[in-house]
GUKOL-812918 format. One record per residue (C-alpha): x, y, z. Coordinates in nm, 2 decimals. Layout:
REM residues N
u/v/w
X/Y/Z
...
REM end
This chain:
REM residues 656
u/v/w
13.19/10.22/12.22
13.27/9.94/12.01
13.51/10.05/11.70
13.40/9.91/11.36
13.50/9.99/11.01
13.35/10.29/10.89
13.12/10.26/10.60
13.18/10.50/10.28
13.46/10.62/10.03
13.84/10.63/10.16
14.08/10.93/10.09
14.23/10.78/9.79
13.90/10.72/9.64
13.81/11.11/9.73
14.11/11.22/9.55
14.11/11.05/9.24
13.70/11.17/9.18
13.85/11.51/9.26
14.10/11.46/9.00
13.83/11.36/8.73
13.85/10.98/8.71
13.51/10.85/8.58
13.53/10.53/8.79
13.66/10.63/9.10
13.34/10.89/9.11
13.11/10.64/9.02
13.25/10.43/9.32
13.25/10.75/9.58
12.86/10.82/9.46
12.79/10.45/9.56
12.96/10.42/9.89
12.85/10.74/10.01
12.44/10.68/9.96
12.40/10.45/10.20
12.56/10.71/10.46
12.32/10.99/10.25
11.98/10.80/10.26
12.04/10.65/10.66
12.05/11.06/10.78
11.82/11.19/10.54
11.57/10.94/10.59
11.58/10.94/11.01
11.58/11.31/10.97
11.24/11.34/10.73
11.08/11.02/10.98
11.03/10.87/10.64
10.89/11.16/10.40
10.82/11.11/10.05
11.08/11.34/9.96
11.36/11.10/10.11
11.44/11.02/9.73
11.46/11.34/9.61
11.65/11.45/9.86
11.92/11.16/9.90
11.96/11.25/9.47
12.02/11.64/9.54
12.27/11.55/9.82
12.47/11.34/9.60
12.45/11.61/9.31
12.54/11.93/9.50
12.82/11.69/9.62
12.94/11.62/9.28
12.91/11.93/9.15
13.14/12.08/9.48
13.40/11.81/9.49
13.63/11.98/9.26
13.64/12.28/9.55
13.66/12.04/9.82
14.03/12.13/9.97
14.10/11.86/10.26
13.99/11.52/10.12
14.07/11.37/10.49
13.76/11.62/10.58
13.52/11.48/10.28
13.26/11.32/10.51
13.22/11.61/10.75
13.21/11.83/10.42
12.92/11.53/10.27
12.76/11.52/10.62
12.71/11.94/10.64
12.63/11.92/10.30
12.28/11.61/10.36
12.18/11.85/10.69
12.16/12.15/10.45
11.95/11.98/10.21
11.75/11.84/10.49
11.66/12.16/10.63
11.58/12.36/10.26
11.40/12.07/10.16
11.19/12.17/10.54
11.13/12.51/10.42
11.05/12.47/10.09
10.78/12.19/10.25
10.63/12.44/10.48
10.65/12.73/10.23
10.43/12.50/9.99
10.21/12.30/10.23
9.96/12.62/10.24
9.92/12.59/9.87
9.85/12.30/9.81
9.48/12.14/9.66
9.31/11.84/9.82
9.40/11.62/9.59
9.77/11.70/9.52
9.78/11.70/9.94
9.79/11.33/9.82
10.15/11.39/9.68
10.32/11.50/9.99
10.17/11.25/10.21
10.48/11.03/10.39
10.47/10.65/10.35
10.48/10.62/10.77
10.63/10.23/10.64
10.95/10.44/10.60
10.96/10.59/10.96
11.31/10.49/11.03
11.23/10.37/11.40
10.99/10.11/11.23
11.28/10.04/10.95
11.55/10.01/11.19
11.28/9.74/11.43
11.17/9.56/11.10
11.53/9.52/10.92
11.78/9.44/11.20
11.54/9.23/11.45
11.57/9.42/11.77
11.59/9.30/12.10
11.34/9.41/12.36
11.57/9.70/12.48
11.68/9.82/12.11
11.33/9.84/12.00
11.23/10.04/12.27
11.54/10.26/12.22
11.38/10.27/11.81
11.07/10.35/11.91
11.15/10.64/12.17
11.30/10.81/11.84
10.97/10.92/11.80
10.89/11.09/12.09
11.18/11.35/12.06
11.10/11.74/12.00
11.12/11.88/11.66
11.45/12.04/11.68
11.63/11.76/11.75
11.54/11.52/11.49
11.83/11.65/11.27
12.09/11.57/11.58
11.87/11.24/11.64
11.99/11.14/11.27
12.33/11.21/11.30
12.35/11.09/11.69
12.20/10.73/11.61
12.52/10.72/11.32
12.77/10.83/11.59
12.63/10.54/11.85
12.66/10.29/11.56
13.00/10.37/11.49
12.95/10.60/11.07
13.01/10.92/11.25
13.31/11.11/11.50
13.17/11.38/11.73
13.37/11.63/11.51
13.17/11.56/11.25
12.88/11.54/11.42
12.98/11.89/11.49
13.05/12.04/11.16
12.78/11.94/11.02
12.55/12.13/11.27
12.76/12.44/11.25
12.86/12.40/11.61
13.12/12.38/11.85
13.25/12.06/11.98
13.14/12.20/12.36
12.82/12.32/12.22
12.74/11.98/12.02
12.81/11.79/12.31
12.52/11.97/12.53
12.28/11.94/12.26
12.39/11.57/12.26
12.34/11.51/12.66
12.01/11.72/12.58
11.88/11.52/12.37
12.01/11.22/12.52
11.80/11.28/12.88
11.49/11.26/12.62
11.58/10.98/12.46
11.60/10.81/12.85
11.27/10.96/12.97
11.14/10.85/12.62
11.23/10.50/12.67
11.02/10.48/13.03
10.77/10.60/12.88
10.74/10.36/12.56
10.84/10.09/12.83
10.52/10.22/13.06
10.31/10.21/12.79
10.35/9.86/12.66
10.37/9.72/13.01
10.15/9.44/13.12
9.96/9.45/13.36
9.99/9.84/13.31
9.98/10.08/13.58
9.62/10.19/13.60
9.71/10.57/13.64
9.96/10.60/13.37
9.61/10.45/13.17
9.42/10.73/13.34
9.65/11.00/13.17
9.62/10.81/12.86
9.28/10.82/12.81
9.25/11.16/12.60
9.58/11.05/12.40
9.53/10.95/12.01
9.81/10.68/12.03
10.07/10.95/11.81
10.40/10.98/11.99
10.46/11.33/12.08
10.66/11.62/12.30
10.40/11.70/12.51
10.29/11.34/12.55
10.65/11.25/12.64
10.59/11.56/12.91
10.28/11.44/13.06
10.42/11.07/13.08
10.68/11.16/13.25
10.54/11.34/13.48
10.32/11.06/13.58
10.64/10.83/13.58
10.83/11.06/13.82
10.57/11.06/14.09
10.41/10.72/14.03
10.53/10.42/14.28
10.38/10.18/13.99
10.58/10.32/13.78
10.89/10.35/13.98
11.08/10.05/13.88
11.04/10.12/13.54
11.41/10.18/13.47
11.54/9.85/13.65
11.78/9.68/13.40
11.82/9.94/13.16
12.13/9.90/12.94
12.31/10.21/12.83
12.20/10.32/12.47
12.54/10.30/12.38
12.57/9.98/12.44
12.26/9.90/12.28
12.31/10.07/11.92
12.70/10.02/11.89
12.74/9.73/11.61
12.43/9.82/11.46
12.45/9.85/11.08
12.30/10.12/10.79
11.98/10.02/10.68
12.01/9.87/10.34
11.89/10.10/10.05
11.56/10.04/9.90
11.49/10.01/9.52
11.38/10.34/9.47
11.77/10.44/9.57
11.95/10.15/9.36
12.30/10.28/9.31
12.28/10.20/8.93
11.98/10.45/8.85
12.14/10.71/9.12
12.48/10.69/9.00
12.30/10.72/8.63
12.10/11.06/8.72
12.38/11.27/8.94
12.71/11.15/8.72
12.56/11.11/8.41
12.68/10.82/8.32
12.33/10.66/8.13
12.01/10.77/8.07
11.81/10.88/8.46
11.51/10.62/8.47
11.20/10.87/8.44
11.06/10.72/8.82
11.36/10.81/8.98
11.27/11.09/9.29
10.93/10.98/9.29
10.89/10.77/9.57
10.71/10.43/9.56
10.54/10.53/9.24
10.38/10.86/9.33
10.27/11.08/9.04
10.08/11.39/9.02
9.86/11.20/8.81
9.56/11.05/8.97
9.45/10.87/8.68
9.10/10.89/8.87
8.79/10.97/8.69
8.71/11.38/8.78
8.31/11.25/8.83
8.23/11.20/9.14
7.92/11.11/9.12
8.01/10.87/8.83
8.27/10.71/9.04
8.04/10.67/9.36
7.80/10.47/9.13
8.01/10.25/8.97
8.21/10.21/9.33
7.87/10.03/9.49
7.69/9.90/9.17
7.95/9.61/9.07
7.99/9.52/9.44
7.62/9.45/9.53
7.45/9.07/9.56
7.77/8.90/9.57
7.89/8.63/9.80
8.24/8.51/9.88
8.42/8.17/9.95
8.54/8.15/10.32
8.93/8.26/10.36
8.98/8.37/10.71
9.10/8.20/11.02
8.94/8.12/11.32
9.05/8.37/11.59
8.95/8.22/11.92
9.17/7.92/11.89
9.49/8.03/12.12
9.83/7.88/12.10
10.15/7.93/12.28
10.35/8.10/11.96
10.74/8.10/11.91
10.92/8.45/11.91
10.84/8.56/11.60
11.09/8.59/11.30
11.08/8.98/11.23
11.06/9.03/10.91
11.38/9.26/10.68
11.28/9.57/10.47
11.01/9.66/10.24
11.16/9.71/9.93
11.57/9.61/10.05
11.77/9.63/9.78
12.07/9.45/9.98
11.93/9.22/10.27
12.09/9.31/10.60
12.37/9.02/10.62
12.53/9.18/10.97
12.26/9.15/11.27
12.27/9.34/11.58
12.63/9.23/11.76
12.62/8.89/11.97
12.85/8.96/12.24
12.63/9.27/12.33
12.46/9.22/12.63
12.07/9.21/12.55
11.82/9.35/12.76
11.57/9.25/12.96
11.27/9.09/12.73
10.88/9.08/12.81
10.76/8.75/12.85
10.67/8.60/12.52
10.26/8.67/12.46
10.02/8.39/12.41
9.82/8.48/12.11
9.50/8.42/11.89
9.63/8.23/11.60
9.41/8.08/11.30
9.21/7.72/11.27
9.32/7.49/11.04
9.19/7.68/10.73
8.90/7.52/10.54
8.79/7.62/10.19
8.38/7.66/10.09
8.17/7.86/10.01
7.76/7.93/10.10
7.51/7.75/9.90
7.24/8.05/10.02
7.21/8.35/9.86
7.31/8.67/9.99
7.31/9.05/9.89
7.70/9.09/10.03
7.96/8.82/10.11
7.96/8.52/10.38
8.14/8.24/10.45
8.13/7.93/10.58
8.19/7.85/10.98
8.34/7.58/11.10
8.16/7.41/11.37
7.82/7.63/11.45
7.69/8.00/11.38
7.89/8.11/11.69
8.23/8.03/11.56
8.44/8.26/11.41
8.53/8.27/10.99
8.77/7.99/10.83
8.95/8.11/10.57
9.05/7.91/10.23
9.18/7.53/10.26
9.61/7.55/10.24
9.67/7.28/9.90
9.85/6.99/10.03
9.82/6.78/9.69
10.01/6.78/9.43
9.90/7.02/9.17
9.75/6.91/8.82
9.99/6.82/8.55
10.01/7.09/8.25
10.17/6.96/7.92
10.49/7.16/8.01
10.63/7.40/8.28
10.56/7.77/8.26
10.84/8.00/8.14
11.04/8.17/8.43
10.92/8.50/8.55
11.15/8.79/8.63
10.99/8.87/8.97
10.95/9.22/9.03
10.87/9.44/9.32
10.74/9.71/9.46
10.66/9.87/9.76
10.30/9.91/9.71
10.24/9.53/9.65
10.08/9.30/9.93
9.92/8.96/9.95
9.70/8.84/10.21
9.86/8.49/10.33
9.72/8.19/10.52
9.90/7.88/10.63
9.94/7.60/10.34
10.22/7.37/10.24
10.49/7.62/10.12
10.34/7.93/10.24
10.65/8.09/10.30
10.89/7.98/9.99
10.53/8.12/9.79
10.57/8.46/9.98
10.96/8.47/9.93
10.90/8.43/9.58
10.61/8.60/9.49
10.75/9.03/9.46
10.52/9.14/9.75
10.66/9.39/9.98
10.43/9.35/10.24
10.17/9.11/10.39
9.90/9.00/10.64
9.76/8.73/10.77
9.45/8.89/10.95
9.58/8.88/11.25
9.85/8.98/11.48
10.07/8.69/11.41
10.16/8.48/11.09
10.20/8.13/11.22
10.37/7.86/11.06
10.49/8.19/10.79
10.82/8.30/10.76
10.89/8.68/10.69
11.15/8.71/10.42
11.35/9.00/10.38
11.22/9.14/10.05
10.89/9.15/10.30
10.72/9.30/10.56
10.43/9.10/10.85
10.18/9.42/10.91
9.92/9.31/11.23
9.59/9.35/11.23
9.28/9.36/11.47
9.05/9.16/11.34
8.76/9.18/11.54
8.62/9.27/11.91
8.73/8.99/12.07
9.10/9.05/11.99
9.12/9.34/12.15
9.32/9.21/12.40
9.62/9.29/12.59
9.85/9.00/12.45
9.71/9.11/12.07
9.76/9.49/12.11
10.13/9.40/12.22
10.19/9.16/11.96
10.08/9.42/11.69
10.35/9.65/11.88
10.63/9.43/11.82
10.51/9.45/11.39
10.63/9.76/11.26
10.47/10.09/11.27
10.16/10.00/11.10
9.80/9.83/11.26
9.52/9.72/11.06
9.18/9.76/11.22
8.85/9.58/11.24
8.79/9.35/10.95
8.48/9.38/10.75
8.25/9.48/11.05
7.98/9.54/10.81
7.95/9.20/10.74
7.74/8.92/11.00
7.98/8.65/10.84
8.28/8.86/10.93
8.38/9.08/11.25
8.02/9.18/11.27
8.02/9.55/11.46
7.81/9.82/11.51
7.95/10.16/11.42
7.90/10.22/11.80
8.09/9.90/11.93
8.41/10.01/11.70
8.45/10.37/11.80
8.41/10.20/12.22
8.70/10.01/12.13
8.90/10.19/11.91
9.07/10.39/12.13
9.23/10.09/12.28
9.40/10.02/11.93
9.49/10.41/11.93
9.68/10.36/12.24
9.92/10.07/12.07
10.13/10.38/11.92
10.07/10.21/11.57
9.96/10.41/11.24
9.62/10.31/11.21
9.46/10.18/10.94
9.05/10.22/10.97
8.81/9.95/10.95
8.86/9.74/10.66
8.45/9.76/10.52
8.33/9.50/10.27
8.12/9.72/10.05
7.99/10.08/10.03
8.32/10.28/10.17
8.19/10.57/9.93
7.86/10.58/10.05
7.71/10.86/10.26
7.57/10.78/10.61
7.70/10.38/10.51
7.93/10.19/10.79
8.22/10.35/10.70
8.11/10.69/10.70
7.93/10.64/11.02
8.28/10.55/11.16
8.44/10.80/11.04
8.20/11.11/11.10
8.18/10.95/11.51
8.53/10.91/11.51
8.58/11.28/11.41
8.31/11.34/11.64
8.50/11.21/11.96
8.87/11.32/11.85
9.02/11.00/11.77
9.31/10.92/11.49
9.24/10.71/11.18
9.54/10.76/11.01
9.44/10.58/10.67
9.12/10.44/10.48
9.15/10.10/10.44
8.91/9.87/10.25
8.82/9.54/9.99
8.70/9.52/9.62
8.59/9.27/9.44
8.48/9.27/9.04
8.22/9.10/8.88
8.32/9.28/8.51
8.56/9.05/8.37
8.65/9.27/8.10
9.01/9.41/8.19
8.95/9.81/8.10
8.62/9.80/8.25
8.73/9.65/8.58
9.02/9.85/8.56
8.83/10.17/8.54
8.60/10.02/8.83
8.82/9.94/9.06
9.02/10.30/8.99
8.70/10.50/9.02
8.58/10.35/9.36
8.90/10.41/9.50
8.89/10.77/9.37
8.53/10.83/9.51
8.65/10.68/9.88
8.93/10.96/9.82
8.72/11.25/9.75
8.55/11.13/10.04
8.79/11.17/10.33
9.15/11.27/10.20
9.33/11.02/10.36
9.58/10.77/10.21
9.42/10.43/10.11
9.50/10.10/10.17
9.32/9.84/9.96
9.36/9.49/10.16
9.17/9.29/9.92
9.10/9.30/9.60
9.08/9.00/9.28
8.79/8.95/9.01
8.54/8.72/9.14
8.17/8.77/9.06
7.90/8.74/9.38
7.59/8.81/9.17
7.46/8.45/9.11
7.68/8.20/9.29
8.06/8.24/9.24
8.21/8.27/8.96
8.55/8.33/8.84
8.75/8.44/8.56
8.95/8.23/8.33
9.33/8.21/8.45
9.44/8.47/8.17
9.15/8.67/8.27
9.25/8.71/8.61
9.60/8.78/8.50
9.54/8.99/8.24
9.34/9.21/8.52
9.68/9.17/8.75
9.87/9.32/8.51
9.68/9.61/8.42
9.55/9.66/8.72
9.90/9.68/8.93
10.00/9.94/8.70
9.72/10.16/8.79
9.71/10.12/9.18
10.07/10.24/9.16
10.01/10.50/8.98
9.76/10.66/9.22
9.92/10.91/9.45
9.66/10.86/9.75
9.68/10.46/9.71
9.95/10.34/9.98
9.93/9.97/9.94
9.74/9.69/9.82
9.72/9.29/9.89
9.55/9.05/9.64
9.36/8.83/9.77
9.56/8.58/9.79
9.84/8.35/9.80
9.69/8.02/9.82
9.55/7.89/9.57
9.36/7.47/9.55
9.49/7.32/9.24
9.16/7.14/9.21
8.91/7.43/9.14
8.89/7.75/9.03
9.03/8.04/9.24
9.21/8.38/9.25
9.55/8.23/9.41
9.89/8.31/9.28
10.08/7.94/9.46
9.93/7.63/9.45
10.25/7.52/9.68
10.57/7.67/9.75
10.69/7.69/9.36
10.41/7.61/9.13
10.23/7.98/9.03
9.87/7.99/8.86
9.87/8.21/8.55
9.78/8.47/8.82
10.07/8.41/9.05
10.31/8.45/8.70
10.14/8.80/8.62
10.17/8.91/9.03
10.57/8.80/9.03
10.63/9.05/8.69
10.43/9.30/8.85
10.57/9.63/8.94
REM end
């Protein structure tokens, strides 16, 4: 393995915390989180408790430093001390899980974005082989996802086999056969995740995959294999493979994200300032709802301020194909430090799948329908068989104001998404604008960068892109996979509940954590589109993982939309108990024409409105809608080009 310098605190610096000196603790508490939050947060796959349980580390560390005798054995005694917590915080999970209400269920639901296979993919731009090495992390059995977190640190160089050892409580002989254990399932893992996202794929291994849900699992990993072992298709499935120690050595931590910014930490476990009140929740999770407790109420006011509207065009054309450049994976969510150090050069790569070809947008178009309609439409491009264009990128200078807008403090947080389209500095706009996360409506995001305070999320827009070369491009995004958009709507993917649930087990299959159906209008409503798809989904055993869904308000008045908006999202909630992702969502009025609010209107609504959605425990993410804005007309865009914001765009950048 390749040798490189240790991350964390040194023996001096151990010592002289020992010894009581303010600093030097302040400085071990720093350089040891990163170590603390990389094996907590492989261990918990991501949990919501990652926080909480990185702060509780660091705290029973402090508190038992004055007892630690051996300061040359401080990160074995750090490392036993993070597996400890990891396990009580398991049993105090399991002990609870039985008790919990519906609704506070909401509080212990895991953010998958954090699922450290996904992270480690996302962040440090994995080559072919590393990512399947990532991704076979989740196939592993229960019992060894503690050893998984401390194993990935000892193949990237944090962690020595004795320590390794001490923390599990074992023997070096005995840590080593768990090790070659759980290393012959990380081997048969990766043929397997390489089988599955083979193309052409072997028709039998698709056979056995018919009654899977697309969720990496044990037994899966069994019955794969099994297949594998005795399949001649499948026999050269393990030609080229590069050792896995090859393949992780030189990889670095993940950086830290801003819920664990060594500033507030260091504040709440030394003492040294007042702990920020958000600090252990995670991504602005409360037990407050702040959801009206009326149902009924909520249902109502969820459908009435949707109905007779209509909406100008915004998506792309999907049936225009291009060949597409490997993409630029994007760095983390919510990074507080953007990984500098990228997966070692003079390590040998392994062998890469031909690059995809790949549905990619029109040149976007902005209009809107002169004839009236009781839900949304757009304009097509060419005739009524084409697909959606989505709104026109500004390529002229925007209007003059009398003098430039104050500078915004841009904020971010990991909730906060915009949907993006190609325009004349689309990707400075998204560097710049505090969103964590982003789509393009589609599986790639041509001609837009990723930067590293964001993350691409893929979607399936509609049935024509279910296609092989789409469903592996969405499995080279990240854990996440956003499914049919607005199939509700004839101007839109236009599906029959019957046509989705035939093809949806096709997106189950891509491994991804799957978002449902993104439905226009009516997600509340019984026996509506959504519920159809849910209740036949149910019905046949297949895995919608999260609700996902669009709002639009006619009610211009901030509390009032506020309270809309919030009580629709509640009623959807009460509905199915599944995390929600709202993929669009701005004030513009459908009931006679379009209409839109003033600029501070629409702001004011941004600001208040943020605040809210991250307040709800059940709400995962949300995306306005969108980046692009045309200088010339009225619009809910935050960019008019790469560095000119609309009073919208301002209020999005401070929002967090």
């Amino acid at each position: 393995m390749l040798k490189i310098h240790r991350s964390g605190p040194g023996t001096g610096v151990v010592m002289a915390a020992r010894a009581g000196d303010r600093q030097s603790l302040d400085h071990l508490v720093a350089q040891c989180l990163p170590l603390v939050y990389n094996i907590v947060g492989r261990a918990l796959k991501g949990h919501a408790d990652v926080d909480d349980v990185v702060q509780e580390t660091l705290l029973r560390m402090v508190r038992g430093l004055p007892e630690l005798q051996e300061p040359s054995a401080f990160r074995s005694w750090l490392v036993a001390i993070t597996i400890r917590q990891v396990r009580d915080r398991e049993r105090v999970r399991a002990t609870a899980r039985a008790r919990n209400t519906r609704l506070e269920e909401a509080e212990a639901i895991p953010d998958p974005a954090l699922d450290f296979a996904g992270l480690t993919i996302l962040r440090l731009g994995l080559t072919e082989q590393r990512r399947e090495v990532a991704e076979a992390t989740r196939w592993l059995d229960p019992d060894d996802q503690d050893l998984l977190s401390l194993w990935w640190l000892e193949e990237t160089g944090e962690l020595e086999r004795a320590e390794l050892a001490s923390a599990l409580g074992l023997s070096a002989r005995h840590a080593s056969v768990r090790v070659q254990r759980m290393k012959k399932q990380m081997e048969v893992s990766r043929l397997v995740v390489r089988g599955l996202g083979a193309a052409p794929g072997c028709s039998g291994l698709d056979e056995t995959a018919s009654t899977w849900d697309g969720t990496p699992s044990p037994l899966w990993r069994k019955r794969f294999a099994r297949h594998i072992r005795g399949c001649p298709v499948c026999a050269g499935l393990d030609r080229k493979l590069v050792p896995m120690g090859r393949l992780l050595s030189g990889l670095p931590l993940l950086a830290l994200p801003t819920s664990l910014d060594p500033a507030r930490v260091l504040a709440a476990v030394t003492g040294s300032g007042t702990p920020p009140s958000d600090l252990g929740t995670h991504h602005g999770l409360s037990s407050n709802t702040g959801g009206s407790s009326e149902p009924a109420r909520a249902a109502g006011v969820g459908r009435s301020h949707r109905a007779n509207r209509r909406r100008p065009a915004r998506r792309p054309d999907r049936r225009a194909t291009h060949a597409v450049p490997k993409p630029v994976l994007g760095g983390a969510a919510v990074a507080l430090v953007a990984v500098a150090v990228l997966v070692a050069a003079h390590l040998t790569p392994g062998s890469s799948a031909p690059a995809a070809k790949t549905t990619l947008p029109a040149p976007p178009t902005r209009a809107v329908t002169a004839s009236p309609s009781p839900s949304p439409s757009v304009v097509r491009s060419a005739s009524p068989s084409t697909s959606p264009t989505r709104t026109a990128a500004p390529t002229s200078k925007p209007t003059r104001t009398a003098k430039a807008a104050a500078p915004v403090q841009v904020a971010s947080s990991a909730k906060k998404g915009v949907g993006v389209w190609s325009f004349n500095g689309a990707s400075q706009a998204l560097a710049t604008s505090g969103a964590s996360w982003y789509y393009t409506w589609a599986t790639q995001h041509p001609g837009v960068t990723t930067p590293p305070s964001a993350t691409f999320v893929p979607m399936i827009w509609g049935a024509a892109s279910v296609t092989d070369a789409s469903l592996a491009q969405a499995r080279a995004h990240g854990p996440y996979l956003l499914g049919f958009n607005e199939p509700d709507m004839a101007q839109q993917s236009n599906m029959t509940v019957e046509q989705a649930l035939e093809l949806w087990p096709r997106l189950m299959k891509a491994g991804k954590i799957l978002g449902s159906p993104a439905v226009a209008t009516g997600a509340d409503v019984p026996g509506g589109w959504l519920d159809r798809f849910m209740s036949g989904a149910a019905a046949r055993g297949y895995r919608v993982d999260f609700i996902t869904l669009h709002w639009y308000g006619g009610d211009f008045r901030t509390p009032q939309a506020v309270d809309q908006l919030r009580s629709y999202l509640e009623s959807v909630y009460q509905r199915y108990h599944k995390p929600i992702w709202l993929t669009e969502y701005a004030l513009i009025d459908f009931s006679h024409g379009t209409r839109f609010p003033t600029p501070a209107q629409q702001a004011a609504f941004i600001t208040a409105s943020t605040k809210t959605l991250d307040s709800l425990p059940y709400l995962q993410r949300y995306a306005w809608f969108g980046l692009g804005a045309d200088p010339s007309k009225p619009s809910s865009g935050l960019f008019t080009n790469g560095t000119t914001t609309t009073a919208a765009g301002r209020a999005f950048q401070a929002a967090h």
